[in-house]
N, C-alpha and C positions, 0 to 999 in steps of 0.2 A: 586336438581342436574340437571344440562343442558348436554343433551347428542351429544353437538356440537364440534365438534372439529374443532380448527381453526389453519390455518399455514400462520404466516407472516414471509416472508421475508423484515430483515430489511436493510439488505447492500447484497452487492455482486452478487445480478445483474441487468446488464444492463453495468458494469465496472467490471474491475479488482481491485479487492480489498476490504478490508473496508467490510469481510465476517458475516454475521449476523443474526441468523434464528429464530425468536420467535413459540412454539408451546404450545397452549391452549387448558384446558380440562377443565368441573368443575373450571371453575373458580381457576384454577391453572395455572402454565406456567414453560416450562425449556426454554432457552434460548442456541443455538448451536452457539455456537464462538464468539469473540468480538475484529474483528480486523482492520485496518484501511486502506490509501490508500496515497498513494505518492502525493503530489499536482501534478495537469495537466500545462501544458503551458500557458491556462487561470486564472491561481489562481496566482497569484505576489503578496511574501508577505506571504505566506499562507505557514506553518510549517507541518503538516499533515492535514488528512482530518478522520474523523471518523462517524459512523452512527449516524443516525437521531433515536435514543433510547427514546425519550422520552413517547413514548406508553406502554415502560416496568418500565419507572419509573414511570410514575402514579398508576400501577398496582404491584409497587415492595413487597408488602402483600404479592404478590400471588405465585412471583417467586421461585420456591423449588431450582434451582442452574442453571449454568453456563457450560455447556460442552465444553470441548474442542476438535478437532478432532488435533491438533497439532502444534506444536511450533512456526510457519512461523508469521512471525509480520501483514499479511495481515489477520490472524487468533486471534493472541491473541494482538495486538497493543493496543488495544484500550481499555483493560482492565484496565489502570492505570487511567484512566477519568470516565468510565463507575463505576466502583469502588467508587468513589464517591457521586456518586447517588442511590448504591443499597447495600443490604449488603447480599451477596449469597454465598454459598459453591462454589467451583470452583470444577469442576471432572477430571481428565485430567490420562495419562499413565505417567510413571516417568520422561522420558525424559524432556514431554513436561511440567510437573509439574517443572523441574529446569530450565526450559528458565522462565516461570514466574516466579517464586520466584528472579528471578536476574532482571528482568525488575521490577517486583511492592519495590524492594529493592530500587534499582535504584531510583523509583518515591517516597520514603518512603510510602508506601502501603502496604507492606507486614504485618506490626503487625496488628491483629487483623483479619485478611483475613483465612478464613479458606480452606483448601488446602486438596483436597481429591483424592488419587494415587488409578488408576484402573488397571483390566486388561484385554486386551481382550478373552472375550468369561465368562469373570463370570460375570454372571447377578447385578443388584440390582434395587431398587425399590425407586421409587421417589412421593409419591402421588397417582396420578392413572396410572401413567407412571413404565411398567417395560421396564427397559434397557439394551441391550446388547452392549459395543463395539465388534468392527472388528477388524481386522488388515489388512491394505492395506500398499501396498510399494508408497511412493512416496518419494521425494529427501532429509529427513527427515529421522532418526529413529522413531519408536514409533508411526506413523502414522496410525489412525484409524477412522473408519465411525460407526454411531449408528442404530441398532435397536431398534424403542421406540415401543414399543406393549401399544395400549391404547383401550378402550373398542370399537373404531369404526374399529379398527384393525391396523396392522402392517404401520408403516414409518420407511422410509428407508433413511439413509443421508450418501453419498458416502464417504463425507470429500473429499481431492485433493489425486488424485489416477490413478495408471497404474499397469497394469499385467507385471512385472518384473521378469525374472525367475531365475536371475543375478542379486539381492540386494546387496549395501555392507553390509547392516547390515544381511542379509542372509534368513530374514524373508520376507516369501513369501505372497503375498496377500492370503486373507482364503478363497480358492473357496469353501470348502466343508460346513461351515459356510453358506457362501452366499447363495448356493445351497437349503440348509435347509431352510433359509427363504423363498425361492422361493415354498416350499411346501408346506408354510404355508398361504398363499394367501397376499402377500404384497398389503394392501391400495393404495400405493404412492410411490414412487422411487423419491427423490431426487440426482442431480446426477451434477458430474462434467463437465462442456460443456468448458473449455476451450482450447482444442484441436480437436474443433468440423467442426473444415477446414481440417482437415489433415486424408488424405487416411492410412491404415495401423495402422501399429503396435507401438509406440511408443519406441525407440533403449532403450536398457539398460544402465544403471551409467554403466555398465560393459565398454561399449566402452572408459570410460574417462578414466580408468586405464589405458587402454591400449595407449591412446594418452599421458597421461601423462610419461608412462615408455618412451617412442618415444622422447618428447622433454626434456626427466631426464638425458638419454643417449648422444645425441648430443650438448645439452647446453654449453659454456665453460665459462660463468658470469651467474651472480645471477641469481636464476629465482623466479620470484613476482608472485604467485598466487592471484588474487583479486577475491572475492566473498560473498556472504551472512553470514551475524555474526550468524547465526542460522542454517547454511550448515554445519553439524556437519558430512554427510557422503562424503562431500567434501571435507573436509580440514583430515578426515581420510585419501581420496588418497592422497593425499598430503604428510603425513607423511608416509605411504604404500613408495611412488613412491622416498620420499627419503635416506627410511632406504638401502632403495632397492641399488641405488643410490650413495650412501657413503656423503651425506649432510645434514645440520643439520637444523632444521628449529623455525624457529622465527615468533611471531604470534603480529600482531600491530595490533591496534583500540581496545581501555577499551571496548567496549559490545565484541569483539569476544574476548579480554582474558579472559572475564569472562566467556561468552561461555565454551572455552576451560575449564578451571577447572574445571569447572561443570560438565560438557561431560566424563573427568578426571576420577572426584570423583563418578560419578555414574557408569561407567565401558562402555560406549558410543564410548567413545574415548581411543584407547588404541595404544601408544608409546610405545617402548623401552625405558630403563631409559638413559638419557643422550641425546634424540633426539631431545625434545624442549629445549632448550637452550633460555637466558637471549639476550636482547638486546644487551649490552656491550658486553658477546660474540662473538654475530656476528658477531661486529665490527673488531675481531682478528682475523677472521679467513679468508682464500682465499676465492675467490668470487666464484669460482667453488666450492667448499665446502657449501654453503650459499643456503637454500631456505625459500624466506620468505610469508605467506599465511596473507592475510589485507584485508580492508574493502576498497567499492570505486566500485565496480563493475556495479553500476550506474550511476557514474560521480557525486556524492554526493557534495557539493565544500568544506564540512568542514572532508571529509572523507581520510584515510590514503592515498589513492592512488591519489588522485589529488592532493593532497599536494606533496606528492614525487615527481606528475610530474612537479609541480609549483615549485621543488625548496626551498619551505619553510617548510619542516617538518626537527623538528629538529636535528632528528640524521641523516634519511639518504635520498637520492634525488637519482631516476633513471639516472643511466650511461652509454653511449654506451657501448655495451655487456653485458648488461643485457639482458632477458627473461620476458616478463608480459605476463602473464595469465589472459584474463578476463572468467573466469569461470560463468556465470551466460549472458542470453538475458536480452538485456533494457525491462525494463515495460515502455508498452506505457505511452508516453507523456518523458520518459527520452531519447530518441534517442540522442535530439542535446547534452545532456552535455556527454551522453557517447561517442559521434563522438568525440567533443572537447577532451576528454582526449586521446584517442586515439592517437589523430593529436599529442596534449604535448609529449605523449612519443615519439612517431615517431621521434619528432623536437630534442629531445633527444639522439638519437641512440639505443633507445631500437628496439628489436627484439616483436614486438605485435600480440599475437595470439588472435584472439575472433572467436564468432560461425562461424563469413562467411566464415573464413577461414579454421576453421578444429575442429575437435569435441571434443573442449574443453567443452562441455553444450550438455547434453540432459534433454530436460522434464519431470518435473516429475508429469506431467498431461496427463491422455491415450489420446491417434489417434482414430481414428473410431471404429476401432475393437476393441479394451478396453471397448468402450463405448458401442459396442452392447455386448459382454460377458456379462458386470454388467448385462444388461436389461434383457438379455436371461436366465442369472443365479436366478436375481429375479422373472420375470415373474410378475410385479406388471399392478395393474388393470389402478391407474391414475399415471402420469408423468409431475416432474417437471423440466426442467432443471434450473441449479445453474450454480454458479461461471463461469461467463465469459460475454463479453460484449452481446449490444443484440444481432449482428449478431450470434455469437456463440450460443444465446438460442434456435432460429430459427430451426439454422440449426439441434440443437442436437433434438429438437424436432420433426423435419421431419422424423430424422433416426428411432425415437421412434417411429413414426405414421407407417413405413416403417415396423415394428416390429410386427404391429396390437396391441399395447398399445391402451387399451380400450378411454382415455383421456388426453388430454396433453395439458398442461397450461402454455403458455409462458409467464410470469408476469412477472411485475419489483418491485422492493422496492416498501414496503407498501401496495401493493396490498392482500387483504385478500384472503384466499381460506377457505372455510367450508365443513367441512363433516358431513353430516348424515344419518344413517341408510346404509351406505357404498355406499351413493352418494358424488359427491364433485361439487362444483362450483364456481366462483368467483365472492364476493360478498361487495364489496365499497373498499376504500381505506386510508391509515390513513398516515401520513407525512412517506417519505421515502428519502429524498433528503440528503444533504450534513451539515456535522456541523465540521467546518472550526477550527482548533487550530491555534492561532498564535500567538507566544510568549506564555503568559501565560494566555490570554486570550482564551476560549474556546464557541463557538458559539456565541459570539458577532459580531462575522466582518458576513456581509449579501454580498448579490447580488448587492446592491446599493455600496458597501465598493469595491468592485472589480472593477467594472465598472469605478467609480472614481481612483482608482489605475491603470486602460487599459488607460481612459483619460490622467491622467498624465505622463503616459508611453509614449503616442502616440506624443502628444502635447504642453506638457511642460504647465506649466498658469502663469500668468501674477496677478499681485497685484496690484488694484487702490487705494495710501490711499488718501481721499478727505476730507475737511472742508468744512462745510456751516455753514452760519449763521445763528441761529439758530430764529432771528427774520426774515429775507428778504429769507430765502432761498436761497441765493447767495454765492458762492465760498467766504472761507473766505481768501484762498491764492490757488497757481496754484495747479493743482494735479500730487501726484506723480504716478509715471509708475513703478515696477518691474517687473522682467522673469525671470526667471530659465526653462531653457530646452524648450522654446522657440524659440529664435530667434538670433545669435550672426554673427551680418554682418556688412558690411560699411554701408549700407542702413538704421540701425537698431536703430539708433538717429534719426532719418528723420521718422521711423513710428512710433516710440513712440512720436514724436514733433505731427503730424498729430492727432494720437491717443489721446493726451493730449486737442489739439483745437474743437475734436468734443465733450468731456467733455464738456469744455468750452462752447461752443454754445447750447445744453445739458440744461445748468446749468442758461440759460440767460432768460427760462420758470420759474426758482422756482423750488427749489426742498423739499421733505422734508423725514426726513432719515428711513420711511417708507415705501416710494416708489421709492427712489432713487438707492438705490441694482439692484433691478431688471430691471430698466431701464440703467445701467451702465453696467449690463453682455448683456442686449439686442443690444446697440450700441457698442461697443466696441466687443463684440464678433462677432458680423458681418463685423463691419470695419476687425477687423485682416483676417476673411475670403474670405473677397473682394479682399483685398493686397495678401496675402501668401495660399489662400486655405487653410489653416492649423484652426483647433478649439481649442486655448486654455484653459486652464479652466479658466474661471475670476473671482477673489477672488476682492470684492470690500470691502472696509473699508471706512464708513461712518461716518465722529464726528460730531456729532453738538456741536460748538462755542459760 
């Protein structure tokens, strides 16, 4: 028996997203979350992004389950890939056990996946690992962090969290909980840093009700709620704000109808009968009567709400006097396609509310003071901050040190931490980077696949097909020129003619189809940078005759 304990962080920080926590004893391991990350501006091409897991699959023996701290696809995303590689209990509270059951359905994952519903504050036992969930409010029902008691002593995993006194779902984060672990000598505090810029308190979901009755009120066309297919205490105000109201509401995008049911069927989400209404209804009814809550609050391009604003969703398209709600802040790296839609509907005559404008979104990640509560309520000996880029860990760091937290370790993916004998330290590092989905392919596109993907973006390339003979090494006829996303000008005959003659002269040495590639990108790819500054890619096509 090794009396080491180790805590790898495999996604989620150093970025938003792509949450992922591996924690070893004995030669055992649970794993907290497994979820994913929106491609950045730099990935073209790229479908999702998911952790770098394969340290828990080589060791998938050891793994006793899968925790979840709650439903948010930057938490459980990545569960339908991950799943293929290991075969673990999953733990999770109700709620967030029926977002996955509809995503791993979704992926055909679900048979054979074993699904085990907790609760917070009743223990259970996992190997050498005893567990407790929490319960914290964040923008989410059901939301909770773990106590894992192990023999080197207490870890502590905030999960995404703010001291809310004002829930919609009414459940208050469990100070008294927390409190108790803090007297029990917490090892380690992992903890939430993504609101580790902001002074204060973090405002209550309370405030959106109250914006939403505001614009329920003076609305006199439709009004488009867009936001997260897993915002199940959002799209609550939503029907709140229109029972209230006297409209009826309509719910688009397959992952958030199914959401909704689910939400439904488990008691989550709770309507008057008669209030969600069918498609084809809304169609009948007056536009002031009409509220409809969809998917899009990113600027997605295959998502309900950009399609409305594009015009091409089938049943129905944003119309002057309408109302859009975008209920939800871009994740970095979405800014431009959520400005773009924005500008659509504007050009529309919709009426556009988003955060700058009024407090349609509040956070459901704590502000500073959130963040020292947790740390004050635990009183843990070493600190790690989680979830948020690096500046965020930095700074959540400093506030800890500010705290007199005995240790504080700002690492990124992969980096290991060890404990023994209730020391900790950090000690090597093991792959923690990015594994790319796209299409159906999953971690096969690399660093070199993107960069050729920027190339093409940038540049546009050019296609040389060439014959030589394959006894003289000489031109067996002229060579052909292709571009695409190159160059299209009056001038543009005249440098592909140019381009074609330093072949030609090239070609008057001997060539042979060995070394003639790379002498055809070297010349040619400098001639076009001599003429146009521009670098194409140069695809040559060599036959020997």
């Amino acid at each position: 028996m090794s009396d080491l304990l180790r805590v790898i962080p495999l996604g989620g920080l150093g970025e938003i997203g792509k949450n992922m926590m591996a924690i070893e004893y004995d030669n055992q391991m649970v794993v907290i979350d497994a979820g994913l990350m929106f491609p950045e501006y730099d990935m073209p091409g790229i479908d999702l992004v998911i952790p770098d897991y394969q340290y828990v699959v080589e060791r998938k023996d050891k793994l006793k389950a899968i925790l979840l701290t709650h439903g948010h696809e930057d938490h459980i995303g990545s569960l339908p890939y991950f799943l293929r590689e290991v075969d673990a209990p999953i733990y999770s509270t109700r709620l967030t056990r029926g977002l996955v059951e509809v995503k791993l359905k979704d992926h055909k994952r679900l048979d054979g996946t074993q699904l085990v519903t907790i609760n917070p504050g009743e223990p259970f036992t996992l190997g050498p690992f005893n567990i407790e969930a929490f319960r914290v409010c964040h923008s989410i029902p059901d939301g909770v962090g773990y106590a894992i008691e192990t023999p080197q002593g207490i870890l502590v995993h905030s999960g995404d969290f703010k001291f809310d006194n004002q829930p919609v779902d009414g459940n208050l984060t469990d100070f008294g909980r927390l409190a108790g672990y803090g007297d029990r000598n917490v090892l380690m505090l992992m903890s939430d840093s993504t609101n580790a810029e902001h002074e204060g308190k973090t405002p209550s979901e309370a405030i959106i009700a109250g914006t939403f009755d505001q614009v329920f009120e003076v609305a006199r066309g439709r009004i488009i709620v867009s936001t997260f297919a897993s915002n199940i205490s959002r799209i609550q105000q939503v029907v709140n704000a229109a029972v209230k109201h006297g409209r009826k509401v309509g719910v688009l995008g397959r992952s958030m109808v199914e959401n909704v049911k689910m939400a439904q069927a488990l008691g989550y989400l709770k309507a008057p009968e008669g209030t969600l209404v069918s498609l084809d209804t809304l169609e009948t009814l007056p536009r002031h009567e009409v509220a409809i809550v969809c998917t899009g609050s990113q600027g997605e391009p295959t998502s309900v709400l950009v399609r409305m604003a594009n015009r091409d969703h089938r049943q129905f398209a944003v119309e002057a006097g309408d109302t859009v709600i975008l209920s939800a802040t871009p994740i970095p790296g979405n800014e431009e396609l959520v400005h773009r839609t924005i500008n659509n509907l504007f050009r529309l005559g919709a009426d556009v509310l988003y955060h700058q404008l009024l407090d349609v979104h509040v956070s459901g990640h704590g502000y500073k003071d959130d963040q020292r509560m947790m740390i004050n309520l635990l009183k843990p000996k070493h600190f790690m901050p989680i979830h948020g880029e690096y500046r965020h860990l930095v700074l959540h760091g400093r506030l800890a040190e500010d705290l007199d937290v005995d240790q504080v370790f700002v690492v990124e993916n992969g980096h290991v931490l060890e404990f023994e004998h209730g020391k900790g330290q950090q000690r090597g590092r093991i792959p923690g980077g990015y594994v790319f989905v796209d299409g159906v392919s999953i971690g096969e596109i690399d660093e070199v696949v993107l960069r050729d993907r920027h190339h093409l973006a940038n540049d546009g390339f050019v296609v040389v097909v060439l014959a030589i003979d394959k006894q003289s090494g000489e031109l067996a006829q002229e060579p052909d020129i292709l571009t695409r996303g190159f160059i299209y000008s009056r001038d543009a005959g005249d440098l592909i003619e140019e381009a074609k003659q330093r072949i030609v002269k090239l070609s008057h040495a001997g060539m042979r189809v060995e070394n003639a590639q790379n002498r055809i990108k070297e010349v040619v790819g400098q001639f076009f940078y001599e003429r146009t500054k521009r670098r194409p890619m140069v695809l040559p096509l060599v036959i020997e005759v």
